[in-house]
C-alpha positions in Angstrom: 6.1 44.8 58.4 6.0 46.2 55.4 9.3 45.3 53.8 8.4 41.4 55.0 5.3 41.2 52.6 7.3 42.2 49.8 10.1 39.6 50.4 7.4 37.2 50.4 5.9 38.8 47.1 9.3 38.6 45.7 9.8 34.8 46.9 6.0 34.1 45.2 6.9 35.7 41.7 10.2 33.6 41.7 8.7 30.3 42.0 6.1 31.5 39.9 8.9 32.1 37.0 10.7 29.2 37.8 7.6 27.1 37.7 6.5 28.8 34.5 10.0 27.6 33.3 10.0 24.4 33.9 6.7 24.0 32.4 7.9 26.0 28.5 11.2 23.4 29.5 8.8 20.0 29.8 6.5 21.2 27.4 9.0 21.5 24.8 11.0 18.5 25.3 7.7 16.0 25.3 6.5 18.2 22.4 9.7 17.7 20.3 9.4 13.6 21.2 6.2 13.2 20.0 6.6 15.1 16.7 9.7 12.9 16.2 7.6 9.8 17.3 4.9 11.3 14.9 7.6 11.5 11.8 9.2 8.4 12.2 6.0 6.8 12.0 4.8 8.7 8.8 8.3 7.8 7.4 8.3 4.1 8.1 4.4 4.0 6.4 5.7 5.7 3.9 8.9 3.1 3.4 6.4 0.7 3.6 4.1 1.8 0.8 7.6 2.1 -1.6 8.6 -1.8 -0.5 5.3 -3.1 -1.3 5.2 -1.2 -4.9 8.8 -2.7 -5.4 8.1 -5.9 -4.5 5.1 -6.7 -6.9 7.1 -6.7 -10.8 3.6 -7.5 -12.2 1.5 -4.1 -10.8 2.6 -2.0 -13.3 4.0 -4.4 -16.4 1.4 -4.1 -19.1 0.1 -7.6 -20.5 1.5 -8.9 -23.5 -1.6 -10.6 -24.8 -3.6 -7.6 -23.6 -5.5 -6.8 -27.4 -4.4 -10.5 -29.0 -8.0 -12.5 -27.7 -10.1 -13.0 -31.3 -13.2 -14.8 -31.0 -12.3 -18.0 -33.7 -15.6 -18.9 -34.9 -16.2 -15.2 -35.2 -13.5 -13.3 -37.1 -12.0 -13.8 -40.9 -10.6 -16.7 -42.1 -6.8 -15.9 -40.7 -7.8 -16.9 -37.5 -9.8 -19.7 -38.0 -8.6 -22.6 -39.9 -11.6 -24.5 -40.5 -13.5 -22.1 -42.6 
């Protein structure tokens, strides 16, 4: 009787390892797919964000007339003609 309850203990811990198996197995493979969903997102936003600065020439030209406005009626007589 004896040596049938340890056949049966036996059988128990084998599924148990095969079960504990299969679990690190699925774990890792739907762990490694959603980091690799999880990167490819991150990369694409990150494509994104360059394509957008790239597309806009004017975002980062400086203006040419930045410092050029003079009030007329205000400033010397270089500006203003009429005095």
């Amino acid at each position: 009787m004896n040596h049938e309850y340890e056949e049966g203990a036996i059988n128990m811990w084998v599924i148990v390892a095969v079960a504990i198996v299969i679990g690190l197995g699925g774990g890792y493979y739907f762990g490694y797919s959603k980091g690799q969903s999880d990167l490819l997102a991150a990369q694409k936003e990150a494509a994104q964000a360059e394509i957008a600065q790239k597309a806009n020439p004017f975002e980062t030209a400086a203006n040419p007339v930045g410092g050029a406005y003079t009030n007329p009626f205000e400033s010397g007589g270089a500006v203003n003609p009429f005095r």
